[in-house]
C-alpha positions in Angstrom: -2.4 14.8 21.7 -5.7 13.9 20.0 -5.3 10.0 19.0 -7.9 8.3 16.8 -7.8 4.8 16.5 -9.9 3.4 13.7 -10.1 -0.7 14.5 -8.8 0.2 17.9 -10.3 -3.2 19.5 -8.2 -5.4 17.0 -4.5 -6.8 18.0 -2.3 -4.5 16.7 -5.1 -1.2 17.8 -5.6 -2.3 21.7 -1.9 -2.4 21.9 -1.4 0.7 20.4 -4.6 2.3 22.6 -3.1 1.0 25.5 -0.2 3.1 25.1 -1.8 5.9 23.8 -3.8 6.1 27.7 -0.4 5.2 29.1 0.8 8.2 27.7 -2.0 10.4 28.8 -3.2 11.0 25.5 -6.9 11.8 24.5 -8.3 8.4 22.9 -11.2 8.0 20.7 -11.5 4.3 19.1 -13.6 3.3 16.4 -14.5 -0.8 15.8 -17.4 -2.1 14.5 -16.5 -5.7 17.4 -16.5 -8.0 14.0 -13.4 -9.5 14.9 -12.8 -12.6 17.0 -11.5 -11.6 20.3 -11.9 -7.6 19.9 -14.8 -7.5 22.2 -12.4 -9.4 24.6 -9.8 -6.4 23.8 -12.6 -3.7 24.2 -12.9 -4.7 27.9 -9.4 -5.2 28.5 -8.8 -1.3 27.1 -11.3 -0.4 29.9 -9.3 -1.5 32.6 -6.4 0.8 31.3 -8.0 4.6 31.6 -10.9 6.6 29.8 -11.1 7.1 26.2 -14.3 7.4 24.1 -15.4 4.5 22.2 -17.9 4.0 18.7 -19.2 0.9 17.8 -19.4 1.6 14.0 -18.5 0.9 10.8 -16.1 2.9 8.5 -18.0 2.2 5.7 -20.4 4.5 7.3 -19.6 8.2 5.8 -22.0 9.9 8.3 -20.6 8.1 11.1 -17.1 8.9 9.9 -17.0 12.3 9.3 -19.5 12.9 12.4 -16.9 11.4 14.5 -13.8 13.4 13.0 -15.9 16.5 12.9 -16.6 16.6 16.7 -13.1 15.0 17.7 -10.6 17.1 15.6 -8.1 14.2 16.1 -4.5 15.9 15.5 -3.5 12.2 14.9 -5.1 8.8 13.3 -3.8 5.4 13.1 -6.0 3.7 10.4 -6.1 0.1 10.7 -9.7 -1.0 10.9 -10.2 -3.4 7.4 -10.7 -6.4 6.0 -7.1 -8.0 6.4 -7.1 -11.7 5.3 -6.3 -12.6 1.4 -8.4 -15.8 1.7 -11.4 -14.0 3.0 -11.3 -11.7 0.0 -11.1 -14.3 -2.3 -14.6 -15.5 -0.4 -16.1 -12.3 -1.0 -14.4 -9.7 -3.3 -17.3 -7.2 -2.7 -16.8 -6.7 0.7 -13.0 -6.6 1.3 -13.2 -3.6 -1.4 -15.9 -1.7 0.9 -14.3 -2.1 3.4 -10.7 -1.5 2.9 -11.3 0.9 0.1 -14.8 2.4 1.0 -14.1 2.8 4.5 -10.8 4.2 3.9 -11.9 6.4 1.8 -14.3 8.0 4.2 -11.6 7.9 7.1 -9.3 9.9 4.7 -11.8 12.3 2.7 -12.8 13.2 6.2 -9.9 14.2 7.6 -8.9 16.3 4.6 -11.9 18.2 5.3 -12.7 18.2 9.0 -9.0 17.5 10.3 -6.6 18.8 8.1 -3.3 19.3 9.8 -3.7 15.6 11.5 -1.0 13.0 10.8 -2.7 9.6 9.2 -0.6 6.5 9.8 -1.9 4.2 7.8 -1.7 0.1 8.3 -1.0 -1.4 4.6 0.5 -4.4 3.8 3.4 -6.4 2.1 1.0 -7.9 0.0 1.0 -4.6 -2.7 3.7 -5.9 -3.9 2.0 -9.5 -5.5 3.7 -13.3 -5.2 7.2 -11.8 -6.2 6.9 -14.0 -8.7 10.2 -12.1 -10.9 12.6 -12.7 -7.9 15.2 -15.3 -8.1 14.6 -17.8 -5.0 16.5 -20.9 -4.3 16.0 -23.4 -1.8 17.5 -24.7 1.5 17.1 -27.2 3.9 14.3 -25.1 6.1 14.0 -21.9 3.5 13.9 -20.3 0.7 16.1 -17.4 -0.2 15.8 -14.4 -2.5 18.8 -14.0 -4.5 20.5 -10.7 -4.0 18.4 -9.6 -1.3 20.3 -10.6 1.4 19.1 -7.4 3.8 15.1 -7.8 2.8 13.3 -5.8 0.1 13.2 -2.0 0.5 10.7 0.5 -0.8 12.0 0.6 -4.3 10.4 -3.1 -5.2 7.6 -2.2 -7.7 4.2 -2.7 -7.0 2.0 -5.9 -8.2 -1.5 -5.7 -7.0 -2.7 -9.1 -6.8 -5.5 -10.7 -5.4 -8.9 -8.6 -4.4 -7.3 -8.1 -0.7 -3.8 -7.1 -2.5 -5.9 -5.0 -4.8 -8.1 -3.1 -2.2 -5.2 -2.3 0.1 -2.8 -1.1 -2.6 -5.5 1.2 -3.5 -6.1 2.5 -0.1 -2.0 2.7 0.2 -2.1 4.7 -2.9 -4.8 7.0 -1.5 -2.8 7.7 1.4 0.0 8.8 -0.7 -1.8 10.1 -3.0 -3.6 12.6 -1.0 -0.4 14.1 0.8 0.4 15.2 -2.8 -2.6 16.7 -3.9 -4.1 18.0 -0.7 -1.3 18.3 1.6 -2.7 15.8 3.9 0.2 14.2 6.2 -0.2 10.7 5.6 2.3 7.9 6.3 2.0 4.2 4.6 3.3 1.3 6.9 3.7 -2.0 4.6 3.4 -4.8 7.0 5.3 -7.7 7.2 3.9 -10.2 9.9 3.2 -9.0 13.5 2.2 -10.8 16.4 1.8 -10.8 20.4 -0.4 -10.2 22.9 -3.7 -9.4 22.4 -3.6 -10.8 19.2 -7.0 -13.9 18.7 -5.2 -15.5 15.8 -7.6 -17.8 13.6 -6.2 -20.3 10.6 -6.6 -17.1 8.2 -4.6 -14.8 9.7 -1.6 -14.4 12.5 0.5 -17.5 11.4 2.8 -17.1 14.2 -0.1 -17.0 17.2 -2.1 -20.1 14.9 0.8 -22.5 14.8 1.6 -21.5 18.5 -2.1 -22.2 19.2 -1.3 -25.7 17.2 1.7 -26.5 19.0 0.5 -26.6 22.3 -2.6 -28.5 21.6 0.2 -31.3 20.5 1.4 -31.1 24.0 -2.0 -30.9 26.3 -2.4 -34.4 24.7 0.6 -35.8 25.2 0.2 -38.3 23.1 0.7 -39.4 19.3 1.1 -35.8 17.3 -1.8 -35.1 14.8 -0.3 -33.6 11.7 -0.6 -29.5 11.5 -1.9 -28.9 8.2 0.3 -25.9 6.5 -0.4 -24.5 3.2 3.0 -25.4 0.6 6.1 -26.7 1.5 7.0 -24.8 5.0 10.1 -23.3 3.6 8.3 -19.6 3.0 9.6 -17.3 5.2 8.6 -13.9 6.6 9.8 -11.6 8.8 8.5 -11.4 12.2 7.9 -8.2 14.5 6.5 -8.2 18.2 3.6 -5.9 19.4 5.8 -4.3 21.2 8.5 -2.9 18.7 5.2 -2.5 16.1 3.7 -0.2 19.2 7.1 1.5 19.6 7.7 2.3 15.6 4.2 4.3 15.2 4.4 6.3 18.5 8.3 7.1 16.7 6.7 8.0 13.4 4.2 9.8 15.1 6.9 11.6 16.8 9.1 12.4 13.9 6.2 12.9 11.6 8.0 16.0 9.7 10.2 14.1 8.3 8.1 10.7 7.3 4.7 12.0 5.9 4.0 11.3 2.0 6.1 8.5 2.0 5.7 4.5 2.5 8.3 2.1 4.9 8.3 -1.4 4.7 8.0 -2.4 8.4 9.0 -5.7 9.6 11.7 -7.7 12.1 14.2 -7.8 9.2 16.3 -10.3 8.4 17.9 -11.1 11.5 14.2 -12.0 12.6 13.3 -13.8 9.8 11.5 -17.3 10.1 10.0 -19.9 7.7 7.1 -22.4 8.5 9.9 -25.1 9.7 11.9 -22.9 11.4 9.2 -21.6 14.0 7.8 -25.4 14.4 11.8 -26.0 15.1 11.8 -23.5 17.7 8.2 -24.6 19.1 9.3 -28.0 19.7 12.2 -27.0 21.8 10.3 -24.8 23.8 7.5 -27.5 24.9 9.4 -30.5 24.1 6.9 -31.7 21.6 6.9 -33.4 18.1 5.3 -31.6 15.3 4.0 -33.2 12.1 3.4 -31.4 8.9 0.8 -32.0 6.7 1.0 -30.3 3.6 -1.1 -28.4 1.3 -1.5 -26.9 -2.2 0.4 -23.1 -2.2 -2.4 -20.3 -1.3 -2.9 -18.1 -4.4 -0.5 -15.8 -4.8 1.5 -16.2 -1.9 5.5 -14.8 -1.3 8.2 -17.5 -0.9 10.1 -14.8 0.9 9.1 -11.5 1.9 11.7 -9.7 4.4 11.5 -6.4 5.0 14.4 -3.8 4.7 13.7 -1.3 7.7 16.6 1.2 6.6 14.3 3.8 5.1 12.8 3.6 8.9 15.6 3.6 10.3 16.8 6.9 8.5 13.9 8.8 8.9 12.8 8.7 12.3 15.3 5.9 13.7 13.3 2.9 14.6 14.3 -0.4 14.4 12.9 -3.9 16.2 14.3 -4.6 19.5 12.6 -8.1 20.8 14.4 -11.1 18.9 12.2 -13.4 17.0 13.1 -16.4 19.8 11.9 -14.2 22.9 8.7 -13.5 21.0 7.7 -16.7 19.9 8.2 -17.2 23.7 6.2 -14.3 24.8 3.5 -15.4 22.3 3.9 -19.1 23.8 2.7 -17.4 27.5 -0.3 -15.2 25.9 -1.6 -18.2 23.9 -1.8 -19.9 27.4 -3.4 -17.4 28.5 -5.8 -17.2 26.3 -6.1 -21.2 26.5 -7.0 -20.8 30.1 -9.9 -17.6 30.0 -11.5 -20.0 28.0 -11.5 -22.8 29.7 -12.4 -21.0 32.9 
């Protein structure tokens, strides 16, 4: 197997090129090292086996379709983009080159330099807006979408808001899009929230590994907590899914791509590993025996109360479904943030 990895040095893409060499496949990743920590990755990958690696740009056509001309990947796992709604909001201009630009060239290329290669492409749970028509009501620690009890499936229509929710719905579209016209065997993963190892989370994006990151600053001081500053009330809730069972539910697309390609799965932990803001900080100060504070902030624009995803469709079609609990990976996460607390201090 031919395996191209486009943003291969991220989180989510040094866990899946890690077992892509595991599994003896032929590797080519693709990252243009913007990221914080995927130069960190890049070396890590090193240590695991031989692949070829570009340091480019996917909004580069030439560079694009010069690499998928000479590879001939017979599969590509698009993820490299612009993939925080805050930073779009900064600079509209460049989230849409970059997730709809670039993705264009990653997919117009294949069509005519790869046909026959499977295209798993990274989208989001942000296509479908703020949800802003569902009927929530409010807990102690949550809020809950009324008669949704299993998570949203596939059939919730889409709301493009937001230039990030915008360019990745178009991309997602593409993807789709281009299996119906072209024949081009594309599959559309709509995120929920992921998170592990290998992941350098930042304020902007990878709540789980940021509020980890937070949490154990509380403790190294071991004194008075300082208040964690959280955008809304801390009762939003997501579902959460480890790198692992994220690794594990591409390599089973990828597998049982016959039966998946034109169509788009909401991918998440479900609702059985579903947390809000209070509920991880609950589970954090357990864990380290701290105190967490909350400070907190005006709602971000257009953000979900609830977003839970229904992995049925998934689970039908090429039977995947998360295995680590959402408790054993905030405690896995707890070990790679130390990790990563240590490298830099050393």
């Amino acid at each position: 197997m031919k395996l191209l990895i486009t943003g291969g040095c991220g989180f989510l893409g040094s866990n899946l090129a890690k077992t892509a060499l595991d599994k003896g496949y032929e590797l080519a990743v693709l990252d243009n090292l913007s990221r914080v920590g995927s130069r960190q990755n890049l070396e890590w990958l090193k240590t695991c086996g031989s692949f070829k690696f570009v340091e480019g740009d996917t909004r580069s056509q030439s560079m694009v379709e010069a690499l998928v001309s000479e590879f001939r990947p017979e599969a590509v796992f698009h993820l490299a983009g612009q993939v925080a709604m805050t930073t779009s909001l900064a600079d509209p201009r460049s989230d849409f080159d970059t997730n709809v630009v670039g993705g264009m060239n990653i997919l117009d290329a294949v069509r005519r330099k790869a046909p026959n290669a499977v295209v798993i492409y990274s989208s989001t749970n942000k296509v479908y807006g703020d949800l802003g028509h569902i009927d929530f009501y409010e807990e102690d620690t949550r809020y809950i979408a009324r008669g949704y009890e299993r998570g949203f499936d596939e059939s919730l229509p889409l709301n493009f808001q937001s230039p990030y929710g915008c360019s990745k719905g178009a991309m997602d579209q593409y993807m789709l899009d281009f299996h119906r016209m072209f024949g081009v065997n594309t599959i559309v993963f709509r995120h929920s929230s992921i998170y592990g190892g290998r992941q350098f989370s930042t304020f902007d994006q990878g709540w789980i590994g940021w509020f980890v990151s937070q949490a154990l600053l509380v403790a190294k001081k071991n004194e008075v907590p300082f208040p964690i500053s959280i955008a809304g009330t801390g009762k939003q809730v997501r579902d959460v899914l480890f790198a692992s069972d994220i690794v594990n539910c591409y390599f089973q697309a990828l597998k049982n791509s016959t039966r998946a390609v034109g169509q788009a799965f909401n991918i998440g932990g479900g609702m059985e590993n579903s947390l809000s803001i209070l509920e991880l900080f609950k589970i954090l100060e357990n864990a380290l025996n701290v105190q967490l504070s909350v400070q907190t902030s005006p709602w971000r624009l257009s953000d979900q109360k609830v977003f839970v995803a229904d992995n049925s469709k998934a689970g039908r079609l090429f039977g995947w479904k998360p295995q680590i609990t959402a408790k054993e990976g905030v405690s896995k996460m707890i070990e790679w943030m130390r990790i990563v607390d240590s490298n830099a201090q050393s």
